[in-house]
PDB file with SEQRES, HELIX, SHEET and CRYST1 records, atoms N, CA, C and O in Angstrom:
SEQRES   1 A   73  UNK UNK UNK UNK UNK UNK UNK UNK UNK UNK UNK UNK UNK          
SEQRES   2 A   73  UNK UNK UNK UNK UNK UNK UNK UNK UNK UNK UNK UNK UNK          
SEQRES   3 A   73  UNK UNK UNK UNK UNK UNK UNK UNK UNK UNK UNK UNK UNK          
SEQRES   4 A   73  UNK UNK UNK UNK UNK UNK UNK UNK UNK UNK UNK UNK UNK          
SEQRES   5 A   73  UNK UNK UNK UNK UNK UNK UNK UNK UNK UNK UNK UNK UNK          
SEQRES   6 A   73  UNK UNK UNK UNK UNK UNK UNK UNK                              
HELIX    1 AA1 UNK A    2  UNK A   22  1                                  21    
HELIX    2 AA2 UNK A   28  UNK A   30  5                                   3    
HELIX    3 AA3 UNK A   32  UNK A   42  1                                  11    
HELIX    4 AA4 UNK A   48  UNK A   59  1                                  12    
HELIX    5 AA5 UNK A   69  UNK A   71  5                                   3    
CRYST1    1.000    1.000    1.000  90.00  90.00  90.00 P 1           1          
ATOM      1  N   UNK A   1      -4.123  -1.124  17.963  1.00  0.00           N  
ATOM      2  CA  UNK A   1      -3.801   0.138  17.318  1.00  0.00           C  
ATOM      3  C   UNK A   1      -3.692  -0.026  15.806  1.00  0.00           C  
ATOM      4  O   UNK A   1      -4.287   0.739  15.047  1.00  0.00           O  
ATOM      5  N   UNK A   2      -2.600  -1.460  15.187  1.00  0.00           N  
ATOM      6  CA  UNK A   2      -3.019  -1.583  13.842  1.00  0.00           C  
ATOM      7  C   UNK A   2      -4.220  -1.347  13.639  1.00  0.00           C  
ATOM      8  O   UNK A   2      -4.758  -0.361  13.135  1.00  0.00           O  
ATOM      9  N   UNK A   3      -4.521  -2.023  13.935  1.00  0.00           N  
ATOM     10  CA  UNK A   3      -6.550  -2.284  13.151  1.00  0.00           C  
ATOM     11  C   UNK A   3      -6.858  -0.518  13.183  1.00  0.00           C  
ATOM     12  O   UNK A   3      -7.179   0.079  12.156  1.00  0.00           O  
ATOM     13  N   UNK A   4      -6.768  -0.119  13.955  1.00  0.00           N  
ATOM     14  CA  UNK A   4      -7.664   1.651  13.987  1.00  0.00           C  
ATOM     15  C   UNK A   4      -6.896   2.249  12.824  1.00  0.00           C  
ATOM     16  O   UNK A   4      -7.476   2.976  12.018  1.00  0.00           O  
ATOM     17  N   UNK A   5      -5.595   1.960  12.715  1.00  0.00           N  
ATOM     18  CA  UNK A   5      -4.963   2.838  11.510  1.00  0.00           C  
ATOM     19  C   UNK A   5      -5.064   2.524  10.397  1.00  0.00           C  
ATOM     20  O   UNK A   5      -4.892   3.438   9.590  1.00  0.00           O  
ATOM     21  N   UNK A   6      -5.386   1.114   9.828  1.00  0.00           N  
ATOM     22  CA  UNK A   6      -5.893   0.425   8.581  1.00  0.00           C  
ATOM     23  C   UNK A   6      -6.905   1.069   8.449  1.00  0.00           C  
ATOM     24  O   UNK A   6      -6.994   1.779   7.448  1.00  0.00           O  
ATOM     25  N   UNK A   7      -8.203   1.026   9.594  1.00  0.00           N  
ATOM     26  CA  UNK A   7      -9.406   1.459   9.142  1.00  0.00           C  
ATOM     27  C   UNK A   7      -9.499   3.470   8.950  1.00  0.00           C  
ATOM     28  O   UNK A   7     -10.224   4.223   8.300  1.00  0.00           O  
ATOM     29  N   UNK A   8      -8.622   3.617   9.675  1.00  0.00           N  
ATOM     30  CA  UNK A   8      -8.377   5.607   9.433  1.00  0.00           C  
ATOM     31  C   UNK A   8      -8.094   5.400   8.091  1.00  0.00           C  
ATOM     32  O   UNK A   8      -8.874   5.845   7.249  1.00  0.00           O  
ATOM     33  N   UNK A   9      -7.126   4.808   7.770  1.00  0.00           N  
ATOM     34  CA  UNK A   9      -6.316   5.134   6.320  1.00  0.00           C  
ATOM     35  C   UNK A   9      -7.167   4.524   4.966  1.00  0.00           C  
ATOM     36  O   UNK A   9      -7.154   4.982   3.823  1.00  0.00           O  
ATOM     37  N   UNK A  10      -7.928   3.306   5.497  1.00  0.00           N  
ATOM     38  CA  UNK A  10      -9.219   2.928   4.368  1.00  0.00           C  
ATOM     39  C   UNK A  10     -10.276   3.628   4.413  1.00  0.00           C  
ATOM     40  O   UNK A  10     -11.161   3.423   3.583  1.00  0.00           O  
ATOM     41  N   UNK A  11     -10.433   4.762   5.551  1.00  0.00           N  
ATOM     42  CA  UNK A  11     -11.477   5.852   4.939  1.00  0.00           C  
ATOM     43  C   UNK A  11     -10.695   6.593   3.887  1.00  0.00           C  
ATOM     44  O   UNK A  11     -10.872   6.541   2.670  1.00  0.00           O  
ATOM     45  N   UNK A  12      -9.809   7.286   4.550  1.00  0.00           N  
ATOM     46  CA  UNK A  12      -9.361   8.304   3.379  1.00  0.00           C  
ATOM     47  C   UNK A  12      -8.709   8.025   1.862  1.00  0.00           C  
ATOM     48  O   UNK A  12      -8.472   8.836   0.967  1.00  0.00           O  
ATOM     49  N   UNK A  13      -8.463   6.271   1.915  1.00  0.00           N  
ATOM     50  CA  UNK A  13      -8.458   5.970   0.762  1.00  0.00           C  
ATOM     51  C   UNK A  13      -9.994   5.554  -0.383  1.00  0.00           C  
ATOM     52  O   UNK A  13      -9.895   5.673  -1.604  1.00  0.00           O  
ATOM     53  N   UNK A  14     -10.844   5.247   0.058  1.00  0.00           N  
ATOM     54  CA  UNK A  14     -12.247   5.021  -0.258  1.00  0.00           C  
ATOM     55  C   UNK A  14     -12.868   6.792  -0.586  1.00  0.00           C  
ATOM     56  O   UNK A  14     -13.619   7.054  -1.525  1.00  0.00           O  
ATOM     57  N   UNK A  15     -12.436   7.652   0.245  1.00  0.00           N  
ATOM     58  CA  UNK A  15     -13.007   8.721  -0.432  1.00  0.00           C  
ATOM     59  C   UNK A  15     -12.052   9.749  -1.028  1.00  0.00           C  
ATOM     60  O   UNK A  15     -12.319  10.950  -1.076  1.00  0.00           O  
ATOM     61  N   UNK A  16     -10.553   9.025  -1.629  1.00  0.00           N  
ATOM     62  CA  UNK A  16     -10.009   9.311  -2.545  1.00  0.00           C  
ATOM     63  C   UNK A  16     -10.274   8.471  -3.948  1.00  0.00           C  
ATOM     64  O   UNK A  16      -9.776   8.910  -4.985  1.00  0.00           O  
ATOM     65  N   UNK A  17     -10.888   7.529  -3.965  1.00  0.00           N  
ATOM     66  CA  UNK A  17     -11.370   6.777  -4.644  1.00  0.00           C  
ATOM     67  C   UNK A  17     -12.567   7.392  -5.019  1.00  0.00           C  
ATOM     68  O   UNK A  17     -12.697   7.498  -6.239  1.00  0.00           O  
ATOM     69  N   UNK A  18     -13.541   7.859  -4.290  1.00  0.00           N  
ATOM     70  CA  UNK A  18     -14.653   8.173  -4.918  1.00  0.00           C  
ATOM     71  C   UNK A  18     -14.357   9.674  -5.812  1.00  0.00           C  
ATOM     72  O   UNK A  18     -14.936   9.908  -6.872  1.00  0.00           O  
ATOM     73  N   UNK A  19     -13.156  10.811  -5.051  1.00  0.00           N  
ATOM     74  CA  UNK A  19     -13.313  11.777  -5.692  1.00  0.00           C  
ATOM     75  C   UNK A  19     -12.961  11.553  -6.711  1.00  0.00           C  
ATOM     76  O   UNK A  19     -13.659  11.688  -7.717  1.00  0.00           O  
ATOM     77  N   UNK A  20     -11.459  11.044  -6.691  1.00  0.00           N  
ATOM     78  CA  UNK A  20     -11.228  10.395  -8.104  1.00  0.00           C  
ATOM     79  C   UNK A  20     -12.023  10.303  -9.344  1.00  0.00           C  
ATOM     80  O   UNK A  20     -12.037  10.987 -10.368  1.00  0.00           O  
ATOM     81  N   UNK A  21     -12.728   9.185  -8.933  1.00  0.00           N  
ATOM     82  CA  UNK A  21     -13.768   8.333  -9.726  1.00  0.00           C  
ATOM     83  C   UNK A  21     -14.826  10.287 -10.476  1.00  0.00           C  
ATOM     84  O   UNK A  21     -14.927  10.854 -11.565  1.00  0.00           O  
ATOM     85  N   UNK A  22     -15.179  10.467  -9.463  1.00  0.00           N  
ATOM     86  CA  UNK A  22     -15.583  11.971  -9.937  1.00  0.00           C  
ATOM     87  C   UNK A  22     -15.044  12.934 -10.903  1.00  0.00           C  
ATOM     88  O   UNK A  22     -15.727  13.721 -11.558  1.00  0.00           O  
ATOM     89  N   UNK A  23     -13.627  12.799 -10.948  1.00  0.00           N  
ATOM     90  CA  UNK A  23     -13.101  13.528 -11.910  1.00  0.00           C  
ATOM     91  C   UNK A  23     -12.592  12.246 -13.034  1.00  0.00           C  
ATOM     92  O   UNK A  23     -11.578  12.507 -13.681  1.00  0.00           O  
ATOM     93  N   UNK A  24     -13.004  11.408 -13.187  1.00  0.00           N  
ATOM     94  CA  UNK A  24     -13.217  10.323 -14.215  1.00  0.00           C  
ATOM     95  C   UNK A  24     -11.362  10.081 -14.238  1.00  0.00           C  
ATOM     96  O   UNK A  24     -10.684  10.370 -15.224  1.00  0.00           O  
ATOM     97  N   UNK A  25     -10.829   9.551 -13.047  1.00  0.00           N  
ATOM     98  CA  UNK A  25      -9.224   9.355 -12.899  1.00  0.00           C  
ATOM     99  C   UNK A  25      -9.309   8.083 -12.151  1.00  0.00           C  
ATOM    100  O   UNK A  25      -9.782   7.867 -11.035  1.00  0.00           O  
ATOM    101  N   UNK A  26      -8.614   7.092 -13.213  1.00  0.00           N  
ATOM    102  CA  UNK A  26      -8.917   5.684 -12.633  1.00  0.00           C  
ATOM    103  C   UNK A  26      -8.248   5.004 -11.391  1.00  0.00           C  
ATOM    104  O   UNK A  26      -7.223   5.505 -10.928  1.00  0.00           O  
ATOM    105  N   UNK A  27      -8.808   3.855 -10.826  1.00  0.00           N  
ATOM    106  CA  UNK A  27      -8.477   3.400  -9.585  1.00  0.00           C  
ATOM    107  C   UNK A  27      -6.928   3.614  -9.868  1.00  0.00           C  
ATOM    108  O   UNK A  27      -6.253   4.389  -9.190  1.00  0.00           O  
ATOM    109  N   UNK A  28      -6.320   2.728 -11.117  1.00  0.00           N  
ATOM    110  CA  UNK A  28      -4.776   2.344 -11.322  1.00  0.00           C  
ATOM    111  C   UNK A  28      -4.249   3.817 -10.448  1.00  0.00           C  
ATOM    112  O   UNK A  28      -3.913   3.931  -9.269  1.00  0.00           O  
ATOM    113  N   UNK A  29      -4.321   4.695 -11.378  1.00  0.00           N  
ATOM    114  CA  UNK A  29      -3.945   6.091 -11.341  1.00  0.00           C  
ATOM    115  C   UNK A  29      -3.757   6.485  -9.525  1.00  0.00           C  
ATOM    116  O   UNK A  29      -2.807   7.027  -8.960  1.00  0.00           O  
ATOM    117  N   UNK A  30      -4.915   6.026  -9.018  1.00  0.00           N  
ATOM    118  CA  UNK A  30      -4.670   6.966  -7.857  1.00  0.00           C  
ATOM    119  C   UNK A  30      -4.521   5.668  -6.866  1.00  0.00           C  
ATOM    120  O   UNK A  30      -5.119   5.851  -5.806  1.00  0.00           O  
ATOM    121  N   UNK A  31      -3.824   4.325  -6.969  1.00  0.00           N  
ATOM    122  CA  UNK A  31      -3.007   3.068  -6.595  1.00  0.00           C  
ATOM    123  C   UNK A  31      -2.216   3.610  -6.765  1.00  0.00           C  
ATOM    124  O   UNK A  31      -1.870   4.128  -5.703  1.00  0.00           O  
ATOM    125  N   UNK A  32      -1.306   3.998  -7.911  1.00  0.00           N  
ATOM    126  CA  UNK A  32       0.074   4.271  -8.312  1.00  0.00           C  
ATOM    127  C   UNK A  32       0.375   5.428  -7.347  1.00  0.00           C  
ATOM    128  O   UNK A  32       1.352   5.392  -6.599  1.00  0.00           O  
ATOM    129  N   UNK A  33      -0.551   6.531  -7.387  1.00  0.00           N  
ATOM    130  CA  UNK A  33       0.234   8.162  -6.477  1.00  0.00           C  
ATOM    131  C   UNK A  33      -0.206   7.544  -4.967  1.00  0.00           C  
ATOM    132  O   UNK A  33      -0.009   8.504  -4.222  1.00  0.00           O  
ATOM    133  N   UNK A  34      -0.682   6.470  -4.175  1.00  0.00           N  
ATOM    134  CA  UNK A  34      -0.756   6.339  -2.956  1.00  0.00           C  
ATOM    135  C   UNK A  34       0.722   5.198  -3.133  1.00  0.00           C  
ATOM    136  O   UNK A  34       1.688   5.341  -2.384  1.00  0.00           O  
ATOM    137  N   UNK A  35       0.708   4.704  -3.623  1.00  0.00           N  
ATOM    138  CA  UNK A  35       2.194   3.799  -3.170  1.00  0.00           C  
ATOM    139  C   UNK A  35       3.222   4.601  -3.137  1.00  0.00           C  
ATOM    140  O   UNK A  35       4.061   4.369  -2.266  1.00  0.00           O  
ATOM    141  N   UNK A  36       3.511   6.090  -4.331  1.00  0.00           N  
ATOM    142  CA  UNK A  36       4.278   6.918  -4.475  1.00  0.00           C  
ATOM    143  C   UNK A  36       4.604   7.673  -3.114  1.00  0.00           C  
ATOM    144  O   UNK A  36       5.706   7.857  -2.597  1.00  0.00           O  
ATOM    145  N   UNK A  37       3.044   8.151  -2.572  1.00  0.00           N  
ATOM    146  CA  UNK A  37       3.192   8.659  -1.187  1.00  0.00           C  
ATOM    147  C   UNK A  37       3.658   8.044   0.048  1.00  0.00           C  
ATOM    148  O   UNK A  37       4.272   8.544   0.990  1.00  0.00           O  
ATOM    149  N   UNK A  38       3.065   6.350  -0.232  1.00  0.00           N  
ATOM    150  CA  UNK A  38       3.833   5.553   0.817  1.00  0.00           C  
ATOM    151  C   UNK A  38       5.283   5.294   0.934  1.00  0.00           C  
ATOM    152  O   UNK A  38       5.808   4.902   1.976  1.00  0.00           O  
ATOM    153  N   UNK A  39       6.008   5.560  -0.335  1.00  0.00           N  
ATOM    154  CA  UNK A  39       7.287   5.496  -0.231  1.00  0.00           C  
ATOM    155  C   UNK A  39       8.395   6.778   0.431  1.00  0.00           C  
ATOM    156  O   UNK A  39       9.440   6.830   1.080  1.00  0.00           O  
ATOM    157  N   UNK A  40       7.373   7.748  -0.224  1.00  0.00           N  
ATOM    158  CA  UNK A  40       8.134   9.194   0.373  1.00  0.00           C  
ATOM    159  C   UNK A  40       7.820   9.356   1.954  1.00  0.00           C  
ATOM    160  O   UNK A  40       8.226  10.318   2.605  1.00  0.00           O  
ATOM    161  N   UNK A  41       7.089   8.353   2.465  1.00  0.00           N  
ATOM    162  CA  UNK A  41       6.778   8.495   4.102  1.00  0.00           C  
ATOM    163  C   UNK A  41       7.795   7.676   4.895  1.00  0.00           C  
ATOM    164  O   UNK A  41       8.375   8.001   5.931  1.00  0.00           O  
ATOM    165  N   UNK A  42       7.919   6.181   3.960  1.00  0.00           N  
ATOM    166  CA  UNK A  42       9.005   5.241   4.364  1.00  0.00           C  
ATOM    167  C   UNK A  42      10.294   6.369   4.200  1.00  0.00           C  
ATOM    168  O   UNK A  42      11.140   6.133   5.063  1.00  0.00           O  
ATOM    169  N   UNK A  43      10.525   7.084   3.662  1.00  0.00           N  
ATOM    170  CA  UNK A  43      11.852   7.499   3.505  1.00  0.00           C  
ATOM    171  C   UNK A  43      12.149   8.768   4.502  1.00  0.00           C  
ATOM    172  O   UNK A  43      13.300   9.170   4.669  1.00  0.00           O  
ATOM    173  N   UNK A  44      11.195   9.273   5.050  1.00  0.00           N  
ATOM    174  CA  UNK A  44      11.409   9.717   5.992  1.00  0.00           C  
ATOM    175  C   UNK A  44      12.240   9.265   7.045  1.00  0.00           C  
ATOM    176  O   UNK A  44      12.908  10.100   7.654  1.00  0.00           O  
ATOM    177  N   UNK A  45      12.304   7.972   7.373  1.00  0.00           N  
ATOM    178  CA  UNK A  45      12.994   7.382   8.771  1.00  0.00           C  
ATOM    179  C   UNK A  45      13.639   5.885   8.194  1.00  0.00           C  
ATOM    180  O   UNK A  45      14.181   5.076   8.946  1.00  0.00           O  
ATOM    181  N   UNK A  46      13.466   5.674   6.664  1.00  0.00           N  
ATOM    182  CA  UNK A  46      13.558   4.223   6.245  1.00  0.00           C  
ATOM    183  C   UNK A  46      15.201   4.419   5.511  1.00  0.00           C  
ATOM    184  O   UNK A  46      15.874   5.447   5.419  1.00  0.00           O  
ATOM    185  N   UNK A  47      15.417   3.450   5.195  1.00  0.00           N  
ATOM    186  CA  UNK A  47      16.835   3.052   4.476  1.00  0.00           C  
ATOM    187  C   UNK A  47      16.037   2.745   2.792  1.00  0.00           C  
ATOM    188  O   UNK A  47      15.061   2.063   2.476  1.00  0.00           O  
ATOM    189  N   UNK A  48      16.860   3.491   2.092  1.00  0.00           N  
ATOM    190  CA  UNK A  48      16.053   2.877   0.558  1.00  0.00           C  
ATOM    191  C   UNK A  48      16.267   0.923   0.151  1.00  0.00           C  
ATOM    192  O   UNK A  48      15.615   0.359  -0.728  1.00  0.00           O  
ATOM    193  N   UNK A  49      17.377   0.189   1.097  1.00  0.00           N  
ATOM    194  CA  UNK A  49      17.315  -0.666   1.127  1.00  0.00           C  
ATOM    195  C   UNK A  49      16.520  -1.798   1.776  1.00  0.00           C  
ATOM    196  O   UNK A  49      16.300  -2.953   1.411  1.00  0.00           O  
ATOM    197  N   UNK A  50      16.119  -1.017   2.979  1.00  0.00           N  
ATOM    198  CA  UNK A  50      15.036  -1.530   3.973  1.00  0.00           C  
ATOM    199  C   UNK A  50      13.439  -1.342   3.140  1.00  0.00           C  
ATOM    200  O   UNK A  50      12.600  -2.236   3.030  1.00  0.00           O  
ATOM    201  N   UNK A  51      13.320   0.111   2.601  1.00  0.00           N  
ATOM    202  CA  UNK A  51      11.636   0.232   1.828  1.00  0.00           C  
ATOM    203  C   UNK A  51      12.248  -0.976   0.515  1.00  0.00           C  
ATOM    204  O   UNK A  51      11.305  -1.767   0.471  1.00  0.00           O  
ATOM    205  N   UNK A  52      13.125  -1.394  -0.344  1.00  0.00           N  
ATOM    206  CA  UNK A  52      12.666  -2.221  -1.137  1.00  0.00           C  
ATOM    207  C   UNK A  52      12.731  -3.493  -0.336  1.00  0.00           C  
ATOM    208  O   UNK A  52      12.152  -4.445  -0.860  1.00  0.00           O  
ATOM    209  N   UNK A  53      13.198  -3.667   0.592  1.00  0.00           N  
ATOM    210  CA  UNK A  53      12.732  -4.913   1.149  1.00  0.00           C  
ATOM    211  C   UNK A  53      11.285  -5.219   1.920  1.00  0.00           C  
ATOM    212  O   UNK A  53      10.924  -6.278   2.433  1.00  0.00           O  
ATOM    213  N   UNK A  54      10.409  -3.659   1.818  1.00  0.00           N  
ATOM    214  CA  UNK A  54       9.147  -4.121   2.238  1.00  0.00           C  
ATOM    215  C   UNK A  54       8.296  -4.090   1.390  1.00  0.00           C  
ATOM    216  O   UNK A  54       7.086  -4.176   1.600  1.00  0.00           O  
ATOM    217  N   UNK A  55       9.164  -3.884  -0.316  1.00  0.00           N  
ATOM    218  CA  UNK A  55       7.907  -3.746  -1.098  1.00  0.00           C  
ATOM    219  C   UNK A  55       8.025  -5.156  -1.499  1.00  0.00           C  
ATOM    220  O   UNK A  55       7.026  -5.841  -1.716  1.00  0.00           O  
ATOM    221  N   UNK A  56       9.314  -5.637  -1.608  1.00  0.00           N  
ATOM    222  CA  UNK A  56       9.192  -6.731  -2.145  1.00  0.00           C  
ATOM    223  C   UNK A  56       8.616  -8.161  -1.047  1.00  0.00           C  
ATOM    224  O   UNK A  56       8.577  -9.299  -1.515  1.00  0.00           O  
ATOM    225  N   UNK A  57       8.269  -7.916   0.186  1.00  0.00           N  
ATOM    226  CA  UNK A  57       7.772  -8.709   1.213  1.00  0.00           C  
ATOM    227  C   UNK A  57       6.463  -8.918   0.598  1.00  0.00           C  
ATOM    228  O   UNK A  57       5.801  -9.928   0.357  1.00  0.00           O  
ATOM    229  N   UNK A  58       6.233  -7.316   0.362  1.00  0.00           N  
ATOM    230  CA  UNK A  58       4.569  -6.948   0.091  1.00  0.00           C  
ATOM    231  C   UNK A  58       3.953  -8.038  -1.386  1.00  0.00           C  
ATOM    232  O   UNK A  58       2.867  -8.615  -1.435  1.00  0.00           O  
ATOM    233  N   UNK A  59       4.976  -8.042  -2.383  1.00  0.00           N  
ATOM    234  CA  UNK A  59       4.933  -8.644  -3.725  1.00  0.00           C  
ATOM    235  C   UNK A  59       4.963  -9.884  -3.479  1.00  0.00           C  
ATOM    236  O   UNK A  59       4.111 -10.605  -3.999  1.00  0.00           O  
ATOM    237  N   UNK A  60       5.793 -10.337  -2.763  1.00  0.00           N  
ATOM    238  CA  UNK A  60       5.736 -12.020  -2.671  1.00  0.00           C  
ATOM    239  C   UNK A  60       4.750 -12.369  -1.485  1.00  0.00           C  
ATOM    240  O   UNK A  60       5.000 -13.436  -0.924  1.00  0.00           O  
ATOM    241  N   UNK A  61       3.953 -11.837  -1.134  1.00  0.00           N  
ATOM    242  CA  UNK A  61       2.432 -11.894  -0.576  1.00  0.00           C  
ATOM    243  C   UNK A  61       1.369 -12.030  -1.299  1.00  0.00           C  
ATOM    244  O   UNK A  61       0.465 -12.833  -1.065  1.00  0.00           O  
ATOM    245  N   UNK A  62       1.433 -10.999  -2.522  1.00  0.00           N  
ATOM    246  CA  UNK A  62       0.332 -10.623  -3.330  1.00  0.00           C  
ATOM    247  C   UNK A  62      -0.693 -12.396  -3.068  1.00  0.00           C  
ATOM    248  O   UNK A  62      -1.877 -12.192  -2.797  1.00  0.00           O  
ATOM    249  N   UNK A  63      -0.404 -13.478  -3.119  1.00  0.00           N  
ATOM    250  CA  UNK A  63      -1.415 -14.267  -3.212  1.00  0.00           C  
ATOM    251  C   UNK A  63      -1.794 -14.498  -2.281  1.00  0.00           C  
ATOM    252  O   UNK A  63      -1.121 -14.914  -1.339  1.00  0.00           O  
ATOM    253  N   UNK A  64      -3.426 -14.218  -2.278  1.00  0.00           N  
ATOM    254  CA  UNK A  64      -4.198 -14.781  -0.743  1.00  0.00           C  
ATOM    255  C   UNK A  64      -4.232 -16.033  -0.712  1.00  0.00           C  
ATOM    256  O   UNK A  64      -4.091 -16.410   0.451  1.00  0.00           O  
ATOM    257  N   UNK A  65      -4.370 -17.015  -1.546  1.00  0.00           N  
ATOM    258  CA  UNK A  65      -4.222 -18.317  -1.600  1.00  0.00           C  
ATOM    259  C   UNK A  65      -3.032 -19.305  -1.051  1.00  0.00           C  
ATOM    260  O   UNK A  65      -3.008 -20.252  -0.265  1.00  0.00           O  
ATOM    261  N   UNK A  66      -2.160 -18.693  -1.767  1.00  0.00           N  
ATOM    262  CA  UNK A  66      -0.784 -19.180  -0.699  1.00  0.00           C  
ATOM    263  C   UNK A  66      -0.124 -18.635   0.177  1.00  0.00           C  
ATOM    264  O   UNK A  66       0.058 -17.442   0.419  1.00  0.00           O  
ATOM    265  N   UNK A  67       0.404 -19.960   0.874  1.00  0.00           N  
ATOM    266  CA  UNK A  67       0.877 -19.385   2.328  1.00  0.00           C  
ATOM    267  C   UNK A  67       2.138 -18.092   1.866  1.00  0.00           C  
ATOM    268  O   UNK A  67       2.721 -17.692   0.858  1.00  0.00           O  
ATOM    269  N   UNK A  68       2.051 -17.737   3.684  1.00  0.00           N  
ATOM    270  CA  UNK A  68       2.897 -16.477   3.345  1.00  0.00           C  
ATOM    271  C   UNK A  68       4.239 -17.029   3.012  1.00  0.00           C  
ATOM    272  O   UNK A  68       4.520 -18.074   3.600  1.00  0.00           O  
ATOM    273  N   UNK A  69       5.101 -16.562   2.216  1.00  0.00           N  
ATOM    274  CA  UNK A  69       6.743 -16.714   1.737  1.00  0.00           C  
ATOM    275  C   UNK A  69       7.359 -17.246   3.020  1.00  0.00           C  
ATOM    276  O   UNK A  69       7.745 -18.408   3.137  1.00  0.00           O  
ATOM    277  N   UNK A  70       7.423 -16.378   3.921  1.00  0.00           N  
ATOM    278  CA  UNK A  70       8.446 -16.546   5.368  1.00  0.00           C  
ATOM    279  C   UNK A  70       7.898 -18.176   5.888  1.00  0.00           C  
ATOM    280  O   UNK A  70       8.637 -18.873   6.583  1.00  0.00           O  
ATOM    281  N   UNK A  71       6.855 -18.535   5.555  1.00  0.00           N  
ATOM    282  CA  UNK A  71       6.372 -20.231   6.110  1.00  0.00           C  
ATOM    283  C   UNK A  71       6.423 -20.675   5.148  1.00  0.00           C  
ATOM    284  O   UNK A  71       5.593 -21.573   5.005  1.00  0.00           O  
ATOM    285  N   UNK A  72       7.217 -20.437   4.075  1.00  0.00           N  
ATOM    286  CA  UNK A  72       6.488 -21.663   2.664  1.00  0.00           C  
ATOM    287  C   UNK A  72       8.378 -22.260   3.066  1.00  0.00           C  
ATOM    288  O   UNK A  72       9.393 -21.601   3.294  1.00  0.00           O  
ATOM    289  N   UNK A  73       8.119 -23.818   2.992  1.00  0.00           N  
ATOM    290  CA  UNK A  73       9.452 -24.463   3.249  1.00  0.00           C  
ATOM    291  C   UNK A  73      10.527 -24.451   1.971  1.00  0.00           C  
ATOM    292  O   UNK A  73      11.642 -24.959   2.097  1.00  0.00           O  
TER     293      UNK A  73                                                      
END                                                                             
C-alpha cells in the first residue's frame, strides 16, 4: 500500500511541478508550500511534538550515503 501512495502522491507532485514551472514559480517555492501542506495534514491527528520529531527523523536522513541515524552506533 506504501508504494501505491508514494507513487499517487509523485504524480500529483510532478504535475505540480510542471504547472508551476509554467507559471515560471520555482521548484524551491512549490517544495516549501508542499511541506507547509504536509504539516497542516500531520496536525490533523499529530501532536506538534510528534510532527517535529518526524521532521527532524526526515533531516537526519537527508544523506543517501550514510547509514540511517537509528543504525549509526
Amino acid at each position: 500500500m506504501a508504494k501505491g501512495s508514494h507513487a499517487l502522491v509523485a504524480r500529483h507532485v510532478e504535475a505540480a511541478l510542471d504547472e508551476a514551472a509554467a507559471h515560471s514559480i520555482a521548484s524551491d517555492v512549490v517544495a516549501r508550500c508542499l511541506l507547509s501542506e504536509a504539516i497542516r495534514l500531520f496536525k490533523r491527528e499529530r501532536s506538534n511534538e510528534d510532527i517535529a520529531n518526524e521532521l527532524m527523523a526526515a533531516a537526519d536522513n537527508l544523506d543517501d550515503e550514510a547509514p540511517l541515524t537509528f543504525i549509526r552506533p
